[in-house]
N, C-alpha and C positions, 0 to 999 in steps of 0.2 A: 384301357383307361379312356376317359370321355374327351375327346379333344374337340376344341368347341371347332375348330374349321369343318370339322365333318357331323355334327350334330345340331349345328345353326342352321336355324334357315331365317334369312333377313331377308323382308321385305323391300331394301332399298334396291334387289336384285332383280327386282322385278317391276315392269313397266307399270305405274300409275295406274292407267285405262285396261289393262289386261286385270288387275288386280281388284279393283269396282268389278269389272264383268264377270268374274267367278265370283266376288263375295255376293254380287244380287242372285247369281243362280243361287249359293250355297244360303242364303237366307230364304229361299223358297222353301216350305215343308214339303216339297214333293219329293219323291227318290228321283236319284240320278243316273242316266245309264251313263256307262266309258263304253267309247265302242274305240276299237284299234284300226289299223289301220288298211285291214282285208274285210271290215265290216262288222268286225263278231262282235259283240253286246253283252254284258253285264251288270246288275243292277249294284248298288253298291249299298253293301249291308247297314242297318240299321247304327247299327253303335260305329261301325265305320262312319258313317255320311257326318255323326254326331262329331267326332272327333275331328273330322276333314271341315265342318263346318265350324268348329271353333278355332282352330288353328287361322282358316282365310279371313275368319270375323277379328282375330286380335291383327295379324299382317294388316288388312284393309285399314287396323287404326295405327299401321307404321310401328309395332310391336314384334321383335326375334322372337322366336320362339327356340325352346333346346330342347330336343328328342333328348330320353335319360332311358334306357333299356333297362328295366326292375334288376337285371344280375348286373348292371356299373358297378364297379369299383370306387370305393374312395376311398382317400386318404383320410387318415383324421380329422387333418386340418379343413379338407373337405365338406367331412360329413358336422364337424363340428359348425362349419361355415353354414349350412342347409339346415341346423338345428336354432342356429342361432346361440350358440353356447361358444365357450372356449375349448381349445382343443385339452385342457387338462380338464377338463368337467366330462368331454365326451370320454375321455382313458376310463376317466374312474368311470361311466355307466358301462364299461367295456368290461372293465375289470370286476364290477358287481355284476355281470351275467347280465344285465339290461338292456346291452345291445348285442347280438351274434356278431362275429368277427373272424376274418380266418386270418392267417400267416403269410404274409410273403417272403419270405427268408426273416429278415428283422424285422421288417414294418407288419402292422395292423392295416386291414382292408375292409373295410364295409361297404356290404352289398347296398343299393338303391332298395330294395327291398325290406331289407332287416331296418333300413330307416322309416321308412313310412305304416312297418310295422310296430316299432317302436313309437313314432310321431301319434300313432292314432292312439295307441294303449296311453300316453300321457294325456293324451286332451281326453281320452277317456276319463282317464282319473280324476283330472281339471272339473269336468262338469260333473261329476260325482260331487266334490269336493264345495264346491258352488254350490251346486243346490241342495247339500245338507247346511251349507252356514243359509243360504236362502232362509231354510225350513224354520233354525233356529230363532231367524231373525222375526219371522211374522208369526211362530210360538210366541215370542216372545211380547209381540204385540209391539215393535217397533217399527214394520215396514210400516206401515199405516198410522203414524201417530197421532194422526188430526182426526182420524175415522170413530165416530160418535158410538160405535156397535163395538170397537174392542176395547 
């Protein structure tokens, strides 16, 4: 389970001035090497630098950040919390197959994963749904009602 003592990382743990000096390297577009401390070097991958670059850019504005690993666990109440819904709205997308779920003895657990699976196919839908009333609306000659041509 995700306990936030081991999956926060707050910025007030870290000194001010050390905190500005990695976010100015890390806003540099150049790559960065880590070298350890027998000299050896490595450049540090692409979508790495990206992700290390945004994490020090929200800290430097005094912003925690929470590592969530795609297989986390959550409880209903949880995942219901991260949906924005109620935990009886998330049973029922559970129980109409909408979201994946596995068993823990009694309780229901959702992965980090089958939520943001689920999060994307709804706002999928969302803008499907939008821009057919969109469609409807300037068919219909009312997005533009002052417009001289419709």
């Amino acid at each position: 389970m995700l306990t936030t003592r081991t999956n926060r990382l707050d910025p007030s743990l870290i000194p001010t001035d050390q905190l500005e000096k990695v976010a100015k390297i890390f806003a540099s577009p150049d790559h960065i090497l880590l070298t350890d401390s027998s000299g050896n070097q490595a450049e540090i991958p692409e979508a790495l630098f990206q992700h290390f670059a945004r994490i020090v850019r929200l800290m430097s504005e005094r912003k925690a950040i929470v590592m969530v690993p795609e297989d986390e666990a959550f409880t209903t109440q949880a995942a219901a919390n991260y949906l924005g819904v109620s935990r009886q709205h998330l049973v029922g997308l559970i129980d109409k197959g909408e979201i994946q779920h596995r068993m823990v003895g009694t309780h229901r657990r959702v992965s980090f994963k089958d939520l943001l699976a689920y999060e994307k196919a709804r706002d999928k839908a969302r803008r499907t749904a939008m821009d057919s009333l969109t469609d409807q609306v300037i068919a219909a000659g009312k997005y533009f009602p002052d417009d001289p041509e419709q």
